[in-house]
N, C-alpha and C positions, 0 to 999 in steps of 0.2 A: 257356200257362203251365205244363203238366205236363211238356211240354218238356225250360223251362227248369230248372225243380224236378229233373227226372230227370239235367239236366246238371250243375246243382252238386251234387245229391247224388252223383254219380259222381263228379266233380274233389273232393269233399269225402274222400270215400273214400280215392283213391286217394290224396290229400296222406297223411290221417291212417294208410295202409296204411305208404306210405314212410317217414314217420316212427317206427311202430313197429321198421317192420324195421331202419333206421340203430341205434333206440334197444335193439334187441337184440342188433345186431351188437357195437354197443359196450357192451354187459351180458357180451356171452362174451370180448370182450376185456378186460374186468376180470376175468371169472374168471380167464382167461388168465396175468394179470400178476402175479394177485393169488398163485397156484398156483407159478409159473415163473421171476418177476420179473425179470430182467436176466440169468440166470444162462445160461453155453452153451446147454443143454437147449433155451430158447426163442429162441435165436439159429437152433439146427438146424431147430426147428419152423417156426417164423416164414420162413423164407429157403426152406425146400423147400415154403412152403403156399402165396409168392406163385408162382412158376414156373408151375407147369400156368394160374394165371389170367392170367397176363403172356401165358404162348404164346398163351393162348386171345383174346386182346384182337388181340393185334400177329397173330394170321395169321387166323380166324376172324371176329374181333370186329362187323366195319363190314359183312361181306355178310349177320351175322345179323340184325344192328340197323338198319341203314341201308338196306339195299339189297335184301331178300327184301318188305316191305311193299310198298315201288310197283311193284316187278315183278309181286307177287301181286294185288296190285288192277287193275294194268292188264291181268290175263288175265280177270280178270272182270270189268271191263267190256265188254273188245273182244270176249272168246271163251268167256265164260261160267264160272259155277261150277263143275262139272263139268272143266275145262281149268284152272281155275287151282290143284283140288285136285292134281292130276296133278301139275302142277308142286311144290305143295308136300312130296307126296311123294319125288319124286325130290331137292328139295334137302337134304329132311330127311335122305335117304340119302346125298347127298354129304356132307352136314356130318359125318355118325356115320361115316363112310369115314375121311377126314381125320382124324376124332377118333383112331379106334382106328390108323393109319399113327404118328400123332403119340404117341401113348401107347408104344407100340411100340419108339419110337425113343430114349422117354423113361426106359423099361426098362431098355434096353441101355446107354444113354448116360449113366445118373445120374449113375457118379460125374466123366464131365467134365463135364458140367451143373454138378454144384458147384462142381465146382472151379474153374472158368470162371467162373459169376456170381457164387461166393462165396468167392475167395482166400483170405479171412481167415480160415476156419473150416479147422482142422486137427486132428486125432489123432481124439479120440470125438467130438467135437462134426461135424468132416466127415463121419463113418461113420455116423453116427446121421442125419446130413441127407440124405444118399443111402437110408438107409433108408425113413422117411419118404416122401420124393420119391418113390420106388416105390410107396410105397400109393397113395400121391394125386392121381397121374398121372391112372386115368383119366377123375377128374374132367372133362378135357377132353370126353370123352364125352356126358358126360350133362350139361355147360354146353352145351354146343351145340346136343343135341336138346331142350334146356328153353326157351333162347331161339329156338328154331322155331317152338315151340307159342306162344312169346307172341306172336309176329309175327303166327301165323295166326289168333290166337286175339282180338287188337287189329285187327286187321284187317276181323274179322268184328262189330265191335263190342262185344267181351267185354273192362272192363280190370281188371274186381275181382280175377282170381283171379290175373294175372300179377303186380298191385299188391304181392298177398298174398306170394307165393311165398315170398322171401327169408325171411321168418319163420321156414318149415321148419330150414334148414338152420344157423342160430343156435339155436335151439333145442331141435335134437337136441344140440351141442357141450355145449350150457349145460347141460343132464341128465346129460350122459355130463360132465360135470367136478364134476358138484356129487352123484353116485350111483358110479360104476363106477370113478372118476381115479385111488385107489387103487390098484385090483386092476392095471391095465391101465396105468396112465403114459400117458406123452407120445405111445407106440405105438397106444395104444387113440383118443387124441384124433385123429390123422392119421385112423383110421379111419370116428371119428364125422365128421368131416366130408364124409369120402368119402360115407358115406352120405347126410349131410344131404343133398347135390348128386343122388344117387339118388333121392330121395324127393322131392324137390322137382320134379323130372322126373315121378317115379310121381303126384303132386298132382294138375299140367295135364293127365294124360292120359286121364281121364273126359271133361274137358269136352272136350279137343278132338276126340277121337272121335266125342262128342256131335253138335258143329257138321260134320262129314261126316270127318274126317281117315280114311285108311285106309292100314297097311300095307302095303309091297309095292312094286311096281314097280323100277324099275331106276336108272341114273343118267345115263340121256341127255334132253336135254331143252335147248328152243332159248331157255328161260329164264334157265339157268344162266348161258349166254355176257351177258346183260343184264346178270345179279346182279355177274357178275366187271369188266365195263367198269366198273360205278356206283362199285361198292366199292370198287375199287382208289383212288382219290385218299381217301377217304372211310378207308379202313385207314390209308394214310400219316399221315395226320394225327392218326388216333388212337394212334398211337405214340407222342404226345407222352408222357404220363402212364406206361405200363408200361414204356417205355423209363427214363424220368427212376426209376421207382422203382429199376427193374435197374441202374442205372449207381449208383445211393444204397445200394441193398443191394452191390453188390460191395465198394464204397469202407467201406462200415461197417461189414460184417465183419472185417477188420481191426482194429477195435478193439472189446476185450472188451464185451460188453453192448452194440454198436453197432446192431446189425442190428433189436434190440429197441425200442430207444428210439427208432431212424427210423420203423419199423412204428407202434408206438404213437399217436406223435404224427402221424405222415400218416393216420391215420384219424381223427384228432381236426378234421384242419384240411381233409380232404375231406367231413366230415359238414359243417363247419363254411361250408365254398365253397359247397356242395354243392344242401343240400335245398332254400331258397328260390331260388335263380338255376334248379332243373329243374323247378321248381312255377311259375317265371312261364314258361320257355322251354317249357314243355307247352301254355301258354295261348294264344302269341305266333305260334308258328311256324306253325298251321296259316293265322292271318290273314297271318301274313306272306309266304306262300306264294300265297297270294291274291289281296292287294295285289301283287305283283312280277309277275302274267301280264300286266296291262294296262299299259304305261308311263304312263297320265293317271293311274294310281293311285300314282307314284313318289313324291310331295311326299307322301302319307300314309303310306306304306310307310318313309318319313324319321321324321315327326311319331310314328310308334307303335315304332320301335326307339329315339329320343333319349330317349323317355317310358319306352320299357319299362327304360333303363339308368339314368335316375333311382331307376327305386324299387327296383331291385338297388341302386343306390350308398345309397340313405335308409336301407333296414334292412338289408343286408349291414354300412355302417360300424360301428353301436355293437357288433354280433359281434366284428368285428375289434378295437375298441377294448379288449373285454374279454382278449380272446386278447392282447393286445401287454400289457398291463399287470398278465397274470393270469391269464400261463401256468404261472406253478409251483402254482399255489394250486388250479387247474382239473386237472391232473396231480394232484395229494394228493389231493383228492374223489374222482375217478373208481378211479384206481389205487392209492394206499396203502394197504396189507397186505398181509398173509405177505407173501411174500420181496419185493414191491415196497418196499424201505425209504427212508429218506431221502437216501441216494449216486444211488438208481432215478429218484429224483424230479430232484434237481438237473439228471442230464443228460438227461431224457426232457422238462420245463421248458424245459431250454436251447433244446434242438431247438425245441418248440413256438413260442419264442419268435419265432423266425426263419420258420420256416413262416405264422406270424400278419403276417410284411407281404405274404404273397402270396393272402391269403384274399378281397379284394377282386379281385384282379387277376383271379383265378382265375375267379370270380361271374362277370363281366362278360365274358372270354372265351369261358362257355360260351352267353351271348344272341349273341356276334360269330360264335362258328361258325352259330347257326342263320340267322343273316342272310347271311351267306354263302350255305346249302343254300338258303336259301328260293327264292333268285334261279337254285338249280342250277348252284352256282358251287362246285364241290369240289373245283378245281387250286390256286385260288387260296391256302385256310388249308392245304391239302397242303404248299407250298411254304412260309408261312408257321409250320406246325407244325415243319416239317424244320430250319426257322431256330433255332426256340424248342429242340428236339433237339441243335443243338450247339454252342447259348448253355449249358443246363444244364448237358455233358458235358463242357466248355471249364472254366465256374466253376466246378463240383463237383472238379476235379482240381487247381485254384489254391486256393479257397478251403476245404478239406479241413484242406493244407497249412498253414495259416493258423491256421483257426479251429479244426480235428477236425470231427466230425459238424455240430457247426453250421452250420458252412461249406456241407454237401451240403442244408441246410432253405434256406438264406439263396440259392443258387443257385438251386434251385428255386423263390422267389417272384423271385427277377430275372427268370426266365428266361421266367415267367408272363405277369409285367409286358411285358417286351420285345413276347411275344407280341401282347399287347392293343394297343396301343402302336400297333403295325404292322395291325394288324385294323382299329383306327378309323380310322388316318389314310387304310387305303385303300378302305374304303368311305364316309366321309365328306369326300373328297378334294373341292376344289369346293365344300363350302359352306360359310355361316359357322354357327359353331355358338356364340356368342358368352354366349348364354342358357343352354347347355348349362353350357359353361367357367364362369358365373358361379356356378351352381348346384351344383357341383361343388367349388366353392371353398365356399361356404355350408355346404354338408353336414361336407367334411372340417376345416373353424373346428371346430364344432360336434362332430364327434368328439374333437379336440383340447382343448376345454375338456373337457370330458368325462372325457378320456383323464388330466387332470391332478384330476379332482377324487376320480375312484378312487383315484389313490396317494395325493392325500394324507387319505381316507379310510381308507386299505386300513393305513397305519402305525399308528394310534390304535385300529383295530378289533383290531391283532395286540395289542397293548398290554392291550385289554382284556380278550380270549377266550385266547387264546396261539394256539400249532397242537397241543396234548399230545393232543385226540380228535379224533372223525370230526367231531362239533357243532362246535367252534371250528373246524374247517378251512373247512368248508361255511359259517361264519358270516363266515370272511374272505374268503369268495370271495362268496358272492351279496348280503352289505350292499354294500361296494361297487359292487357291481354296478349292484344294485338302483339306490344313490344317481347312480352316472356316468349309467344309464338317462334316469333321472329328469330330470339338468342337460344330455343333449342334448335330450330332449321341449320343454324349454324355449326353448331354443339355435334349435330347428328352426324353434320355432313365432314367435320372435322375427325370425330370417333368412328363414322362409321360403320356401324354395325353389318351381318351378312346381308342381308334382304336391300339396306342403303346401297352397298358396296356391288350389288349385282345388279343392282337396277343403275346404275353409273355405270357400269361396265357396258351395258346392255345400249344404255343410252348414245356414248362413244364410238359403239359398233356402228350404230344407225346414222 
């Protein structure tokens, strides 16, 4: 029983750890908006703050995250603790190698950097983003040796403090914008951040020293060559995402306040994807990984990813519901004031609006990749990511044309969708899923009504409150809400679906 009590108290933790950090990332980007709002300044900042985290995804990313864990557990099983610190030290050194080469190069090369991923920024606003870009560069650094420690540090059974982490470096931004923004500008913020990514590094590094980690050593090691075979399909795939934003930020810098409004709202609709689909794929994948060594275990290793994409579809949909019907209104709360004004909102809205049909797609893609890894199958969403890479880059440069910035949101949930699309059908290839599809169809009625009872709530609540304060904004966004909430609970509990219908069953019993 103490166990189990120690296990959900950790998974409690670390939900509610995640949560804060999303919920302060996006506190410093309200200061952010709030300070900067659409204006160049934060097109420069915004566009030279994703780069070092793009590189660090698309070349670093998948041997930090994916692929340093089982290499490291498998030296300590086979060859002791002792052998697999060895290892982690040497990778920790390759990675800070790579770091500072890459930083390096990042130096030199700023201002084609810019100007390469962000055409659109020209005169001060380009010269100020190369500036920038140079402070922040070598974050790459010390992202790399931070997500080492977490590896080593999860690995070893520790996950509070790597849960924690992100706190740090939102919250140094957030004191340095709301204490020093003044004295220092936009220049000072690049800095606070650099720092945050330092300190956040400087955090882990007690405990992991603690658990044996030590300085030193070199960078040969017969691990490496593992970490780089694993990684490699496992990197490819995760290109989807830093790719799709790099090809959204080139495209929208080009138009004034572009690069702002894309930023904005792709954090709006990755918190949004985001935190419940990695709180249930935290839960799923080590069973699922477990389930897939035995083949007599394949019809259950079916029965717990159709279940686990249910209850992503049950509470990811009314999210979505809210985001499609009440994305400008969620935009005004979070972001309006100072210079965030009402032109900031319409188009940072607009975007939103379009990014909210891919919030679901997005969810459920990220339980399809683990079901992939589970089985140790990471050629396959490789190849599949690579698809969803030039469905985006394909409709972002058609529908751009079309729509403006909306166009590069609205590509981005196709190109999601596409992804998933192709994920299910080929690991559910061969069976029926008939129950699934019905269930599926129950849920989305059910947002659907829903989805129609907020607008026509959401018109008589403006009527009554207007939008003139922060109280009537936040009163048109969450009555609604509230009420659409409310007419799915209903919806659900009328239709239904398996996971509703067992958990009532369940409930009865008791």
């Amino acid at each position: 029983m103490s166990k189990k009590n120690s296990t959900a108290g950790t998974l409690s933790f670390i939900f509610i750890a995640m949560l804060m950090s999303k919920l302060l990332g996006q506190i410093r980007e309200m200061v952010v908006a709030g300070t900067y709002g659409t204006a160049w300044q934060a097109d420069a900042y915004l566009a030279a703050s994703q780069i070092p985290t793009n590189f660090f995804d698309m070349i670093l990313g998948s041997a930090v995250s994916a692929a340093f864990i089982p290499v490291f557990n498998k030296f300590i099983q086979e060859k002791g603790e002792k052998r697999a610190k060895k290892f982690a030290c040497s990778f920790f050194n390759t990675v800070c190698l790579i770091g500072l080469l890459l930083t390096l190069l990042g130096e030199i090369f700023a201002p084609f950097i810019i100007a390469k991923f962000t055409p659109g920024l020209e005169g001060e606003a380009a010269i100020l983003a190369v500036k920038l870009l140079r402070i922040m560069f070598p974050m790459i650094i010390f992202i790399g040796g931070a997500y080492t420690f977490v590896g080593l540090l999860q690995s070893v059974g520790e996950y509070n403090l790597p849960a924690a982490m992100s706190m740090v470096s939102s919250s140094i931004c957030i004191i340095y914008l709301l204490t020093l923004e003044k004295k220092f500008g936009i220049t000072g913020l690049a800095v606070s951040l650099l720092t945050g990514w330092f300190l956040q590094f400087v955090f882990l590094l007690p405990s992991t020293v603690k658990k044996g980690f030590r300085f030193g050593g070199g960078i040969k090691d017969s691990g490496l060559a593992e970490v780089a075979r694993l990684a490699l399909p496992v990197l490819i795939g995760t290109w989807v995402q830093p790719i799709n934003v790099m090809v959204n930020t080139m495209i929208a810098s080009k138009v004034s306040g572009g690069v702002s409004a894309i930023n904005y709202a792709n954090k709006l609709y990755i918190i949004a994807a985001g935190i419940f689909a990695m709180s249930v794929t935290n839960y799923i994948f080590p069973k699922l990984s477990r389930l897939s060594i035995d083949e007599s275990d394949n019809e259950e290793w079916h029965e717990l990813l159709t279940s686990s994409l249910r209850i992503v579809i049950l509470v990811v949909t009314p999210i979505s519901v809210v985001f499609l019907t009440e994305s400008k209104e969620i935009i005004r709360v979070i972001y309006q004031r100072g210079r965030f004004d009402e032109a900031s909102v319409a188009v940072t809205g607009g975007v939103l609006l379009f990014y909210a049909i891919g919030i679901l797609p997005y969810a459920l893609q990220e339980v399809m990749y683990k079901a992939f890894y589970s089985k140790r199958n990471s050629v396959t969403p490789m190849f599949v990511a690579l698809g969803g890479i030039v469905i985006n880059a394909s409709l972002s440069f058609l529908l751009s044309d079309i729509m403006g910035i909306k166009g590069l949101a609205f590509a981005a949930s196709l190109s999601v969708a596409a992804v998933f699309v192709v994920s299910f059908i080929i690991i559910m290839r061969g069976r029926k899923n008939s129950d699934f599809y019905f269930d599926f169809i129950k849920i989305l009625l059910s947002g659907g009504i829903s989805a129609a009872g907020i607008i026509f709530i959401k018109k008589a609540v403006i009527v009554i409150f207007g939008l003139d304060t922060f109280i009537s904004r936040a009163a048109v966004l969450c009555i609604p809400a509230a009420v659409g909430f409310l007419i799915y609970c209903i919806m659900i509990l009328i239709t239904k679906p398996a996971e509703v219908k067992a958990f009532i069953g369940k409930f009865k019993r008791q």
